[in-house]
N, C-alpha and C positions, 0 to 999 in steps of 0.2 A: 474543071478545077477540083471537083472533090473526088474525082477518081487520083488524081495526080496527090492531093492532100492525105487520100488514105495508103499509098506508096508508100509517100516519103514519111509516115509516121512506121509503117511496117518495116522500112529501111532502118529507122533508128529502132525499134526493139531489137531487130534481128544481130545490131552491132552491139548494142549492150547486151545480149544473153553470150554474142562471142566474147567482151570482152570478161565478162563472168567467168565463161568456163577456160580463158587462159590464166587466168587471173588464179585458178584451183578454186574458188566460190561455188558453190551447187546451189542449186532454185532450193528454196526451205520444201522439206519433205511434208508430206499429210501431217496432220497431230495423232500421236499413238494412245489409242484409246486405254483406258487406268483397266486394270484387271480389275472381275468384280470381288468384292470384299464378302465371304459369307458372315451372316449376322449371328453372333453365337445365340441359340433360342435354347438350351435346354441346359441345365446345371447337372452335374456331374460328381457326386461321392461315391466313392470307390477304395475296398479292403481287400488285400491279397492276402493268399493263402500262407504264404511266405514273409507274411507280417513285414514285406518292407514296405507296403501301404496301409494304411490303420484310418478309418473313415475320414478319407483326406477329400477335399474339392479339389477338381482335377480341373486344368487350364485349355484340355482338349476342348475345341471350337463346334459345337455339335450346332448344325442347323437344317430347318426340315426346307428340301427340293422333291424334284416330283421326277428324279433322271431314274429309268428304271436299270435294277439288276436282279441277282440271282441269290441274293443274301436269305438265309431263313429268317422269317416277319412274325415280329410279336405285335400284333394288332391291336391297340387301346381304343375301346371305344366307349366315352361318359355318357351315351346314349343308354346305356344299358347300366341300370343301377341295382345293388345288393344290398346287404347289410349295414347298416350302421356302425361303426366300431367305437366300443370305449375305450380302447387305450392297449397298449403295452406297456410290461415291468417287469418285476420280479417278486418274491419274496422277500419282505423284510422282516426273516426270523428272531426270536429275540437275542440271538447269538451275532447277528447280522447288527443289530442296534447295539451291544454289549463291544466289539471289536469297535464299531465306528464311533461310538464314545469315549474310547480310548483315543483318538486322536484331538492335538490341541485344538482350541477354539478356532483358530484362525484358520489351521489347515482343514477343521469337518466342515466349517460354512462355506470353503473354494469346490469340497465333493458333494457341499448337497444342493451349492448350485449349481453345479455343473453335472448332475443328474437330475434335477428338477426344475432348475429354471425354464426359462424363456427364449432368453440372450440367444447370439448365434452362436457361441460358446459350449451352449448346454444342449445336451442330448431328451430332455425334457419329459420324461417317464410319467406317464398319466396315468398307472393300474399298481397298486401294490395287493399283496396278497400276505396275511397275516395269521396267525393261530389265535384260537381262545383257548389259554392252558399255555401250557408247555408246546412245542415238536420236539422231534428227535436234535433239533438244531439248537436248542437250552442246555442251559450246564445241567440241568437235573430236568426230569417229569413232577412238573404239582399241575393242579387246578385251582378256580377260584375259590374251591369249598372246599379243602382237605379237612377230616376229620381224624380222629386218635382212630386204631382199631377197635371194631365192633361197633362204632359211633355213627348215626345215621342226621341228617342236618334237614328235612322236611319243609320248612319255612325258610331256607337259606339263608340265617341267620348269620351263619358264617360266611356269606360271601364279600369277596374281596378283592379287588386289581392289585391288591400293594405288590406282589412280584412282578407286574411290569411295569410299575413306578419306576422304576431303578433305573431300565433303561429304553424299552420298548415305547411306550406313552411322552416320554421328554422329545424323543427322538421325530415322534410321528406329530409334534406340535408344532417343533423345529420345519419339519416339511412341511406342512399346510399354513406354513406362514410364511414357505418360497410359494408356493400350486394350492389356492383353497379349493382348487376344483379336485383336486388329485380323487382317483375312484379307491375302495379299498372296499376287498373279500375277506371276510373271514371264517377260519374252520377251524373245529377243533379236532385234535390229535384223539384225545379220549374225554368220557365222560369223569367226574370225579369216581375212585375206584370203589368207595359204599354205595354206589347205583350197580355196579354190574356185578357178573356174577362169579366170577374170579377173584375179586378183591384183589386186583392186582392192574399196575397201568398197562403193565404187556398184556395186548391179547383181550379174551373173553368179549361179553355180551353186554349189552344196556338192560338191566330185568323191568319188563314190562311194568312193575308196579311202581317205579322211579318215570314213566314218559312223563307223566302233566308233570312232576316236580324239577325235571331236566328242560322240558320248554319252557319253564319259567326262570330257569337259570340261562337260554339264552336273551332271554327278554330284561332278563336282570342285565345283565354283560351289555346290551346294546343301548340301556335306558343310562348307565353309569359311563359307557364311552362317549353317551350323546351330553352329558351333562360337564364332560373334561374338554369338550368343542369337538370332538370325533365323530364324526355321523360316518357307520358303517355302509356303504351301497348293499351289501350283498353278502349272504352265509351260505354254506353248503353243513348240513346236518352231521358228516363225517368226513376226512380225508382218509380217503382207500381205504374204504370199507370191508374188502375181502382179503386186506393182510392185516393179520394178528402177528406179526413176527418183528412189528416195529417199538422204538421205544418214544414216547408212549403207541398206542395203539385201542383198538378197538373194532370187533365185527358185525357190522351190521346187514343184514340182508336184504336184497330188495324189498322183499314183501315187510319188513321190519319196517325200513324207511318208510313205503308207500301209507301201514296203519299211524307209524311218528307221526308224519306232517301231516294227516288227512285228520286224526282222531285230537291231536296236543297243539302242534308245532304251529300247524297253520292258525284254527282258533284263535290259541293265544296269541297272538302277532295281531290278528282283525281286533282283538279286544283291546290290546294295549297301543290301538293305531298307531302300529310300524308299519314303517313302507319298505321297510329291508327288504330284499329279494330271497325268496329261498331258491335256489338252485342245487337239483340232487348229482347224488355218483360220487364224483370227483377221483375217478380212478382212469384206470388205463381202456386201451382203444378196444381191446381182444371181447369185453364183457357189454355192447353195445344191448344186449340184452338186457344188462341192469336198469338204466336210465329208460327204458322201453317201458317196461314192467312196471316202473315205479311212476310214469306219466300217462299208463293205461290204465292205473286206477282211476273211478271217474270223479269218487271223491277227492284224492290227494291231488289231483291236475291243474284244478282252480289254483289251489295255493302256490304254483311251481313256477319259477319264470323261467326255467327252461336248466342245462346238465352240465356238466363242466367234467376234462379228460385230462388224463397224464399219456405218456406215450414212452412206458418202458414196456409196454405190450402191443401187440393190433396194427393197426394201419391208420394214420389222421382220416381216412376218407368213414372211417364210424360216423366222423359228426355230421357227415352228410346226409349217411342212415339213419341217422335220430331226425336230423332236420326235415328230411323228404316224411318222416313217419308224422312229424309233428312241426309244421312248419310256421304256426303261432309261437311255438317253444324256441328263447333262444339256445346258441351252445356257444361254449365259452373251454379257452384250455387255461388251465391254471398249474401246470410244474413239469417241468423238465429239468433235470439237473446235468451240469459238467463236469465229468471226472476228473480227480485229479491226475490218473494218468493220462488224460486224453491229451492227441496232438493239434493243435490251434487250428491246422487247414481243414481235417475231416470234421470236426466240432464244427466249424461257421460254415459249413456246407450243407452237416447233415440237419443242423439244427435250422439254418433259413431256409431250406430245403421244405423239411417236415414241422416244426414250429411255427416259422413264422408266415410262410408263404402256404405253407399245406395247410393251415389251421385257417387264414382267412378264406383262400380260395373257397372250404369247405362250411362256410357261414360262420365260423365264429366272432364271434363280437371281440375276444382277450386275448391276448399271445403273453402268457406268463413266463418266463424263466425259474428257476429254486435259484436259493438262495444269495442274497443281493452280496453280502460279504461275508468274509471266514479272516482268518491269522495264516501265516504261510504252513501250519500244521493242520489246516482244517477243522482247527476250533474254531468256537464249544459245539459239543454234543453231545447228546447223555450216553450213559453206558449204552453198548448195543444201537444207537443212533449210527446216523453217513459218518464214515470217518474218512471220504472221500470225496464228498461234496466240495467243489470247486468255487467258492466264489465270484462273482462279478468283478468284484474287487479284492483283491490280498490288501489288510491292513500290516502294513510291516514293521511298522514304529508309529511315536505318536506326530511324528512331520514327514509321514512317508507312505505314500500307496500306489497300487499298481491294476494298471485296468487288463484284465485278462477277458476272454476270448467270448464269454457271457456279457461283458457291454459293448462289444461290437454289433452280435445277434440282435439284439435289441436296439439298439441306437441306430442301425440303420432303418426301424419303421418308424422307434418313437420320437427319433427328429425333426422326421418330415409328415409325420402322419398324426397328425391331434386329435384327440376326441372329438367326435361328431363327425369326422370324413364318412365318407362311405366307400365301400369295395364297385370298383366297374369292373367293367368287361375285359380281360386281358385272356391270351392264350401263351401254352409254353409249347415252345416247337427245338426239334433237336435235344442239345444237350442244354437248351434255355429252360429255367424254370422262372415263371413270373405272379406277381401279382400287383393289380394294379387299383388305386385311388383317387377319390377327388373330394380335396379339402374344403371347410367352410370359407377358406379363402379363396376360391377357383382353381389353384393349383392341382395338375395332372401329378400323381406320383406313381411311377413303377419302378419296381423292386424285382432285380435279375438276377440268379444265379447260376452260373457256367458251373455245373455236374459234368462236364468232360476231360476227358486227356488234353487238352491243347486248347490254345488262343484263336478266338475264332470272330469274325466280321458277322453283324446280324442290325436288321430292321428293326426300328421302332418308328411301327406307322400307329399315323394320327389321321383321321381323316381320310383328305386325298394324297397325304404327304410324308415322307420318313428321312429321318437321321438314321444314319449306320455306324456306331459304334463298333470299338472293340474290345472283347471281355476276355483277361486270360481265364487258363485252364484254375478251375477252384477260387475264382473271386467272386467278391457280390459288389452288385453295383446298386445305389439308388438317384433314378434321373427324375428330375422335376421341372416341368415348362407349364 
């Protein structure tokens, strides 16, 4: 019976799959498995050359697998940690604080959040870098002590900030009440011109017999900015000490500086417990010798936190040479400027190239840009000053301004890279140049730029695993996962 039972049940499937398949019905097929979804894991800002991208977040799906190819590999690895950095910015000359004061209320508090804030809005600039005195980037050269000619001021009786009351001091109060963290350096152009020995702001010397009354007039400068709420981080005793051709200006020599801070500068500062930083140089990359010289003395060494470089000379890889020679010593770049002929592609190449990527790689703590804004003529500056000096910003009216090529450079580190990150382990391969971070938040940041002819496919390994982007020819990217 159950041989005959299991028939006639096989007879009856057999006539319902026939009556199925005349019927045109088909047996239900397998289920079709979903494609898999990759997870986007890495963020994406991205500037062309060609300014038809301007530090945008891009919607490319970037997620790290382990499928191997033949891409050139820029290798991140937070195992391996550097320096600490305090920040990138700019100059805020007082020509820079005089244009952006010209813009109405409502319009300067939307550019100085959105150069200082927070928000994800803001580009968020943690280093400014300042003059004591005039630069070249003021409508005139004064100091804080000008006297009448032949008049010498011993007790600095005459000293005074009222010339950057006006606009400089207002400006920088307005900011530290978007960032009270914000760092700031400052140097000066020259010393008052009855200290040197030209009697003139262009040019000449500090005479020996004015050191102790000039260290007290930076002691003065930083005891009066500390009492307006401004606490300077950091001074350098001169900017570009071996050009007398600027206006103002001043020549100091290494061995000058080395007897300044060893025998006045430093002293003074231990007596009046300041914790300002002195940092020497502040010139170009060619003169690695200066900053050498002047931290091989063994007395001026103690008082020195380490040297600070411009790079209209040399090669960024000096700071390496100072760093390997003195590797308690920090280094720090503080100016580079943007011409006003320059073209927007080669400027954001050459500068995150050599600025911002060549100055970390090479241990600096600052990536500074010159001057934060200008007027579409390149004012102010004093007679003989930059009358090419390109701003961050053009102030064009007073409800109207324009980000040029200098807050890209910058905004691509100081968006995603805060003070206290520190530099890891990245390599640049091909026509890749990298450098790369990891924030007090855990966040991975690397900073790419394509230095080649053409659009090209490349790794970013992490560990055991890489995303493969793609970076045209002349842009910068920065990814953060």
């Amino acid at each position: 019976m159950k041989i005959i039972r299991n028939l006639i049940l096989l007879t009856v499937l057999a006539a319902a799959f026939l009556k199925c398949s005349k019927s045109g019905v088909s047996p239900a097929p397998d289920p079709v498995k979903p494609t898999p979804t990759v997870k986007n894991e890495v963020a994406f800002w991205l500037t062309k050359s060609d300014q038809t991208v301007l530090l945008t977040k891009q919607t490319t799906v970037l997620g790290f697998d382990s499928v191997a190819n033949n891409y050139p590999t820029i290798l991140v690895d937070d195992t391996q940690v550097y320096q600490t950095i305090d920040g990138f910015g700019y100059a805020l000359t007082g020509g820079s604080a005089q244009v952006i004061n010209s813009l109405s209320s409502s319009v300067k508090q939307k550019l100085l959040q959105e150069l200082f804030g927070a928000d994800t809005t803001s580009i968020s600039v943690s280093y400014l870098r300042i003059s004591i005195g005039a630069s070249d980037l003021n409508n005139a050269p004064f100091s804080y002590d000008d006297m009448p000619d032949g008049q010498t001021d011993l007790n600095l009786s005459n000293f005074s900030l009222a010339a950057d009351t006006v606009d400089l001091i207002p400006l920088l109060k307005e900011i530290l009440a978007i960032n009270p963290a914000i760092k700031i350096i400052a140097t000066p152009w020259s010393a008052p011109v009855w200290m040197k020995d030209n009697n003139s702001f262009v040019g000449g010397s500090l005479l020996p017999v004015y050191y102790g009354v000039y260290s007290q007039y930076f002691v003065k400068y930083l005891q009066t900015m500390k009492t307006l709420g401004i606490t300077i981080t950091a001074i350098t005793p001169q900017n570009e000490p071996l050009n007398p051709y600027n206006n103002p200006s001043l020549v100091m020599t290494a061995l000058e500086q080395a007897t300044f801070i060893k025998t006045y500068l430093g002293p003074a500062f231990q007596a009046a417990n300041l914790t300002t930083k002195i940092i020497v140089y502040d010139h170009n990359c060619d003169q690695a010798i200066y900053p050498l010289t002047v931290l091989g003395d063994a007395a001026a060494n103690p008082y020195i936190d380490g040297s600070a470089f411009h790079l209209y000379a040399g090669e960024i890889k000096a700071l390496s040479v100072v760093h390997n020679a003195y590797p308690d010593k920090n280094v720090y770049f503080t100016e580079q400027y943007t011409s006003s002929s320059g073209d927007f592609g080669g400027d954001l190449n050459w500068h995150l190239k050599n600025v911002i990527i060549g100055t970390t790689v090479n241990w600096g703590k600052v990536a500074l840009e010159w001057n934060l804004a200008s007027d579409p003529a390149y004012q102010p500056h004093t007679s003989g000053g930059c009358n090419s000096c390109k701003g961050a910003i053009t102030i064009n009216a007073s409800n109207d301004f324009t980000r040029n090529v200098g807050y890209y450079i910058v905004a691509h580190a100081s968006k995603f890279v805060p003070a206290g990150s520190v530099r890891i382990a990245s390599n640049s391969t091909g026509n890749f140049n990298s450098v790369a971070f990891l924030t007090p938040a855990g966040k991975r940041v690397l900073i790419v730029e394509n230095d080649g002819t053409g659009g090209a496919i490349f790794n970013i390994r992490y560990k055991t695993k890489w995303t493969s982007p793609i970076l045209d020819s002349g842009s910068v990217a920065t990814f953060i996962w």
